[in-house]
Structures are given as C-alpha cells and as structure tokens.
C-alpha positions in Angstrom: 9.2 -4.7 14.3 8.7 -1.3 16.5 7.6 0.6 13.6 6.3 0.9 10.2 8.3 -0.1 7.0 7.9 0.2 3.1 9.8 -2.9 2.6 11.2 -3.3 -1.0 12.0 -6.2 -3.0 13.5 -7.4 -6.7 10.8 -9.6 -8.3 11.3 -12.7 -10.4 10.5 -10.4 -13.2 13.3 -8.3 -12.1 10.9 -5.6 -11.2 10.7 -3.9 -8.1 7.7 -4.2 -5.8 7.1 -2.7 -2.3 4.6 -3.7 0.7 3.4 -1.0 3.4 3.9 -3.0 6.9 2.3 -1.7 10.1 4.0 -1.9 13.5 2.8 -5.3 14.0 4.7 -6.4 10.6 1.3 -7.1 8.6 1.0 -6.3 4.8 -1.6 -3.1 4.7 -0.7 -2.0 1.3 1.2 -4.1 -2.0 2.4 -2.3 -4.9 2.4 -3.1 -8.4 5.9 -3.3 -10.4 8.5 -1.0 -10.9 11.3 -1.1 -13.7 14.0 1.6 -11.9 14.9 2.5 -8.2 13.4 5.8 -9.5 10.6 4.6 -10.2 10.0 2.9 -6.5 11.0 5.9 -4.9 8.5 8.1 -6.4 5.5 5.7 -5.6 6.8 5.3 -2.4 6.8 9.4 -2.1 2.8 8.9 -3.2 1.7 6.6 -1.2 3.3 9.0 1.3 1.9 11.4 0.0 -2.0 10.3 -1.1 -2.3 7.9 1.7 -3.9 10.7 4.5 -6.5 11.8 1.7 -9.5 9.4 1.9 -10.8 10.3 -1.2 -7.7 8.2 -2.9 -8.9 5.4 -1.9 -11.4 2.9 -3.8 -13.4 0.7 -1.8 -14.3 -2.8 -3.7 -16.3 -5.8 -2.9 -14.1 -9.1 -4.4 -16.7 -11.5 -6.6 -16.5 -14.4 -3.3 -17.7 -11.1 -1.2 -14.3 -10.0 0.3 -14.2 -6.4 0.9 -10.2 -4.9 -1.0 -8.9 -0.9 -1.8 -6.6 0.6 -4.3 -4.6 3.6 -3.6 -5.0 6.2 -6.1 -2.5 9.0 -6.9 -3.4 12.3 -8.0 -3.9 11.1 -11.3 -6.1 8.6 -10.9 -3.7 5.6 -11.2 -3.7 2.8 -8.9 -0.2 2.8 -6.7 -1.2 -0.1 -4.3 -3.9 -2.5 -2.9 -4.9 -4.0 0.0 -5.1 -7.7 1.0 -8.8 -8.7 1.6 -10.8 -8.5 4.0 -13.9 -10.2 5.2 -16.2 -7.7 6.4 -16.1 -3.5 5.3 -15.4 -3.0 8.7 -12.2 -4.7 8.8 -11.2 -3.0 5.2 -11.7 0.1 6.8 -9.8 -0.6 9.8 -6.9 -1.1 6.9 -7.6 1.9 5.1 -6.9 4.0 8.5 -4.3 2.1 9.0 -2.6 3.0 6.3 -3.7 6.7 6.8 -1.5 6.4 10.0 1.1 4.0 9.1 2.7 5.4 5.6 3.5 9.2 6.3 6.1 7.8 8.9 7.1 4.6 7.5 11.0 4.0 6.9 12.3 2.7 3.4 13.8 -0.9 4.1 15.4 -2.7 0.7 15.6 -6.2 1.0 
C-alpha cells in the first residue's frame, strides 16, 4: 500500500465500520458502527477533521496495563480507537500517526 486509506466495510450487523490504515497497511484507528453511507462519510470528514488537534484525543491505560486512545469529535463523542499498545510510547507513536496519516488518507469501500 503506497499510501494511507480509510478502508470501509458492511458489518455482520449490516452496519458500516471503517479502519484508518497507515502507509504500511496497519490499523491506527477503528471506528464504531454506522447505520447509512451518510453517516460513514461524516465520521470519516471528522476524523479528518479532529485528528491534527491533540486535545481530541484520550489517552487510556487498559486494566492488563496496555496503553489505547479514543478520538473525540468536537462534541465530545468518541469517533474511533486505537489498537493497544504496550508501552505510552508506542501509543503515542500511534496518536502522531494518525495526526499525519488521516488528513490525506483516500476513501476505499470494500
């Protein structure tokens, strides 16, 4: 993969989900369901839009110890989370990769 991708896909439940890939094709970012193509879209547009802004982003420590983040929109709600990560350095490492990754990733439907 030469560059980075909000890949969407149709759930069991018929929902939509999408996952933020870097260059490399890893999973930085997973969101939650969506009932319409509308409704995607626009998360996509603010992850693209809240991702640069590192005050959206929530820093959590898992109960085994693993470092995760959410994404926060303007209003507070959570539009997608990270994998986790062993150490805070590596979550961060994910956090700026998102940063960099989702203002310039293409839409890909699956």
């Amino acid at each position: 993969m030469a560059h980075p991708e909000f890949q969407v896909k149709t759930g069991k439940d018929n929902q939509f989900y999408f996952n933020l890939t870097a260059k490399n094709g890893q999973t930085i970012l997973s969101s939650e369901g969506y009932k319409s193509k509308d409704g995607y879209t626009n998360g996509i547009a603010s992850v693209k839009k809240n991702a640069p802004d590192d005050g959206r982003y929530e820093r959590k420590v898992a109960k085994d110890g693993q470092h995760y983040f959410t994404l926060k929109a303007g209003n507070g709600e959570p539009i997608g989370k990270s994998e986790m990560y062993k150490s805070k350095d590596s979550m961060e490492n994910g956090i700026q990769s998102v940063k960099t990754n989702a203002p310039i990733a293409e839409i890909h439907v699956l």
